[in-house]
C-alpha positions as CSV (number, residue, x, y, z in Angstrom):
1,X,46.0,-109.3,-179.3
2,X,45.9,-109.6,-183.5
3,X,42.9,-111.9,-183.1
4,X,40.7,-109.7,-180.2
5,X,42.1,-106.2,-181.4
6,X,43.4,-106.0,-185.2
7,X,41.5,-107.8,-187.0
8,X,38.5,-106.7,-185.8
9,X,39.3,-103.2,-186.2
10,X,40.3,-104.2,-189.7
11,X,36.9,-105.7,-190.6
12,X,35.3,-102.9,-189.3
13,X,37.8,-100.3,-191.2
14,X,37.2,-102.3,-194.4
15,X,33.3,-102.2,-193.6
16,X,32.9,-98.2,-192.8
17,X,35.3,-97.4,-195.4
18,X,33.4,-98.9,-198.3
19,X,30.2,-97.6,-197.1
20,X,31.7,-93.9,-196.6
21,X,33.0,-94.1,-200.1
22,X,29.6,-95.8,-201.8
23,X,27.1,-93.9,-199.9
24,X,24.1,-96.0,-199.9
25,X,20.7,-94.4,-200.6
26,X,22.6,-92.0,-202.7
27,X,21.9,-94.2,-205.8
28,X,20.6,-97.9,-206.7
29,X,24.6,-98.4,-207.5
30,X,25.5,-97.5,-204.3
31,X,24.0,-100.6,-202.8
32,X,26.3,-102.4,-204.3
33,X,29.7,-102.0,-203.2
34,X,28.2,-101.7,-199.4
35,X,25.7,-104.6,-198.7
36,X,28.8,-106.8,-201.0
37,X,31.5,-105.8,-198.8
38,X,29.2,-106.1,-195.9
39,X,28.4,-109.6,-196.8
40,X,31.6,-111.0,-197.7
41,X,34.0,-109.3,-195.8
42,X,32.2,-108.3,-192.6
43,X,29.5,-110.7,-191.9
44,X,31.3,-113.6,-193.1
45,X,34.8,-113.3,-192.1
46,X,33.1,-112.4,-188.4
47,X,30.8,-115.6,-189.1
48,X,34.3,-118.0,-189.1
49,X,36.2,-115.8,-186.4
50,X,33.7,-116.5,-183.6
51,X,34.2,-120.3,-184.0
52,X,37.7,-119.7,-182.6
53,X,38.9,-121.5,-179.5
54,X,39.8,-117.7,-177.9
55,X,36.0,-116.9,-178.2
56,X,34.8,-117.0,-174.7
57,X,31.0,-118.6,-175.4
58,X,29.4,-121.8,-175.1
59,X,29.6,-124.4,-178.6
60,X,25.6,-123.4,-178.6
61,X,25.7,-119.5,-178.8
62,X,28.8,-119.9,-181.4
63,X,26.8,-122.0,-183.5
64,X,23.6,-119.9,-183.4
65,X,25.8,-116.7,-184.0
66,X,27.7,-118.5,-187.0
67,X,24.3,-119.5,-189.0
68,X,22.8,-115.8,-187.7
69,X,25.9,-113.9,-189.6
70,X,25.7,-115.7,-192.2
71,X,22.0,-115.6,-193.3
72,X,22.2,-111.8,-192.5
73,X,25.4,-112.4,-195.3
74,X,23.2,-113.9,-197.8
75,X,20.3,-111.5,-197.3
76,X,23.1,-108.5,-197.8
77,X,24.3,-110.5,-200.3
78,X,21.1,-110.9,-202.1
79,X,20.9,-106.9,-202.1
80,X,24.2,-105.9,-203.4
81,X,23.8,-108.5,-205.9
82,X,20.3,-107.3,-206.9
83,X,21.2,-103.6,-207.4
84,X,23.7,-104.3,-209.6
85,X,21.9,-106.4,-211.8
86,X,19.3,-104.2,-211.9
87,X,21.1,-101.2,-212.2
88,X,23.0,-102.6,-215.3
89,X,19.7,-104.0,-217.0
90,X,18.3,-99.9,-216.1
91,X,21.2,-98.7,-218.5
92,X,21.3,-101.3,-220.6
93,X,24.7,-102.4,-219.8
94,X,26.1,-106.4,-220.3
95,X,26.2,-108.7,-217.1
96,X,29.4,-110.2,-215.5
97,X,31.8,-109.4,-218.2
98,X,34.6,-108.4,-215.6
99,X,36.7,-111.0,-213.5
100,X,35.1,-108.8,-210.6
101,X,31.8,-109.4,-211.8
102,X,32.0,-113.3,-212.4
103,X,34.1,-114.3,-209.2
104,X,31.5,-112.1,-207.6
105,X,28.6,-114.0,-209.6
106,X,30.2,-117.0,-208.1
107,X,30.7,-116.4,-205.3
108,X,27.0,-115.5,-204.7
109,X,25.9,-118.7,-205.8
110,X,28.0,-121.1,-203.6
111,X,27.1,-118.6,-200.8
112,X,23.4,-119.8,-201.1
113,X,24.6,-123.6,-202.1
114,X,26.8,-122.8,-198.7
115,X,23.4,-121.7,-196.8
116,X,21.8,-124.8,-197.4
117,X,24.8,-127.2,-196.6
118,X,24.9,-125.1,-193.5
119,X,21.2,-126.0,-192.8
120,X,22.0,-129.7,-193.2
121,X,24.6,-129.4,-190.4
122,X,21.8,-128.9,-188.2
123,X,19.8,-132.1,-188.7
124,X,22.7,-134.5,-189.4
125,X,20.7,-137.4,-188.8
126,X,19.1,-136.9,-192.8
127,X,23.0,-137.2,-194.0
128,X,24.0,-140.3,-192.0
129,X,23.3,-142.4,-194.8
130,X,25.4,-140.6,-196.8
131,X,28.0,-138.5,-194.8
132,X,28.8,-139.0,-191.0
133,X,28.7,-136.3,-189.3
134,X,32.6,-135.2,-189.0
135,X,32.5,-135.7,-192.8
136,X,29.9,-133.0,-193.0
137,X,32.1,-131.0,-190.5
138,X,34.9,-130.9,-193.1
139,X,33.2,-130.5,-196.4
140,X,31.4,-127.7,-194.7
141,X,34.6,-125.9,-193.7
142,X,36.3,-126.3,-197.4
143,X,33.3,-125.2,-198.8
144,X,32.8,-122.2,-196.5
145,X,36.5,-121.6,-197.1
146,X,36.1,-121.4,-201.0
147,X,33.2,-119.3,-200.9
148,X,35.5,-116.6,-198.7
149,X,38.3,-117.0,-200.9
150,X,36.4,-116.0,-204.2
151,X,34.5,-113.0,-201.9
152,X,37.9,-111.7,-200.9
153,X,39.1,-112.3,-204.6
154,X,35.8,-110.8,-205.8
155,X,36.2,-107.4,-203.2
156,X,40.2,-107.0,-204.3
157,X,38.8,-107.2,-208.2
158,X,36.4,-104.3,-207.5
159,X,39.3,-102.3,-205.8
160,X,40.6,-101.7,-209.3
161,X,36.9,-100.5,-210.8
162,X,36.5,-97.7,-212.4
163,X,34.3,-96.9,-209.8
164,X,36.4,-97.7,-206.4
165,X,39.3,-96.0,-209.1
166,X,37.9,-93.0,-209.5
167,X,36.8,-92.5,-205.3
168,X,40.0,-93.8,-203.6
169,X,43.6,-93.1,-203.5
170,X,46.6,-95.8,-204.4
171,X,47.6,-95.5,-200.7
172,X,44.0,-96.4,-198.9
173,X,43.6,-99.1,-201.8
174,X,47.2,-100.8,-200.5
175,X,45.8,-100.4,-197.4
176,X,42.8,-101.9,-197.6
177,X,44.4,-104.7,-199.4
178,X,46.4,-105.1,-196.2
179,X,43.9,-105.0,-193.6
180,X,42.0,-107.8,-195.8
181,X,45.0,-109.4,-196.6
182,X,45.8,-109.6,-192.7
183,X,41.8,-110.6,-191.9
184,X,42.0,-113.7,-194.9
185,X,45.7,-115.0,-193.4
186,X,43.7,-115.0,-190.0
187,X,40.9,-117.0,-190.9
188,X,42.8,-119.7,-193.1
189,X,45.2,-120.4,-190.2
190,X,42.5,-120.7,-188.2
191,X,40.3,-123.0,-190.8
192,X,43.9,-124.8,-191.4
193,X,44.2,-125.6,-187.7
194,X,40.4,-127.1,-187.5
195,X,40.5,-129.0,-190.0
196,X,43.9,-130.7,-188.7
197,X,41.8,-131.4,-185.6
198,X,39.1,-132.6,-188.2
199,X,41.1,-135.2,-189.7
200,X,42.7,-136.6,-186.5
201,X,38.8,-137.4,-185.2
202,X,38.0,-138.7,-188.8
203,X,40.8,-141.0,-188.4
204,X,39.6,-141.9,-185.1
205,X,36.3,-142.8,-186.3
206,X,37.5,-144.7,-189.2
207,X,40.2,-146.9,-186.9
């Protein structure tokens, strides 16, 4: 019920809220706080939710789905990133001097460091020298998990803004800390619980 129901509805309450609030089109800001909280919370935490065992679809269609969401992440990503950068250089204004603005930053980066491991889990055979394949099954999965942790931490940052200050109210910014707070305690259950099943096949391999 939380898994098929809730959190859904949460993502997409997070997602529409934002974009309500920001508007996009309505400025080169407004870019910004929708394609980031698109990325990040929608597209990625949707990206590690369909890898559940609940998900009725074959390992195939969950693996194309997984690396689907999250290049469209990056490429929304890439946007929200770009307008604010822009933006900022347009008025003159100093770059990542906010913990917002340099978890974000971060965040960003690993995302297309993530991208790329992602695209080495698809030809495993170039690794084997170096990583077997369940190895590259559970650095992928920490990794992917730290990049979601610093977007969550990055989006909960930019709740306090001026910006997100000045549109919201203190009761839809607890909310909303909820509702992501209840979507990021989904996912790291469900990340902790894989890579328990992880180690026992590592251990397997290695005995």
């Amino acid at each position: 019920m939380i898994r098929g129901v809730v959190i859904p509805a949460a993502l997409a309450g997070i997602v529409g809220y934002i974009g309500i609030l920001a508007k996009p089109s309505s400025s080169l800001f407004s870019y910004h706080p929708a394609f980031m909280t698109l990325a990040f919370i929608g597209m990625l935490s949707s990206a590690v939710l369909l890898l559940n065992r609940d998900v009725k679809l074959s390992r195939r269609s969950k693996t194309f789905l997984h690396w689907l969401l999250n290049g469209l992440a990056g490429i929304a990503a890439a946007v929200g990133f770009g307008s604010i950068y822009y933006n900022k250089e347009l008025n003159n204004k100093p770059h990542f001097t906010s913990w917002h603005g340099l978890i974000g930053a971060t965040a960003c980066a690993l995302l297309l460091s993530q991208l790329t491991f992602g695209g080495i889990m698809n030809y495993p055979q170039y690794a084997k020298p170096v990583l077997s394949y369940s190895a590259l099954r559970r650095c992928h999965a920490i990794s992917g998990t730290t990049v979601y942790l610093l977007g969550s931490g990055a989006f909960i940052f930019g709740l306090f803004t001026t910006w997100f200050q000045s549109q919201a109210s203190a009761l839809a910014i607890i909310t909303v800390i909820g509702a992501q707070a209840l979507v990021l305690g989904s996912i790291l259950q469900q990340v902790w619980k894989g890579l328990g099943v992880l180690n026992k096949s590592w251990k397997n391999v290695k005995n």
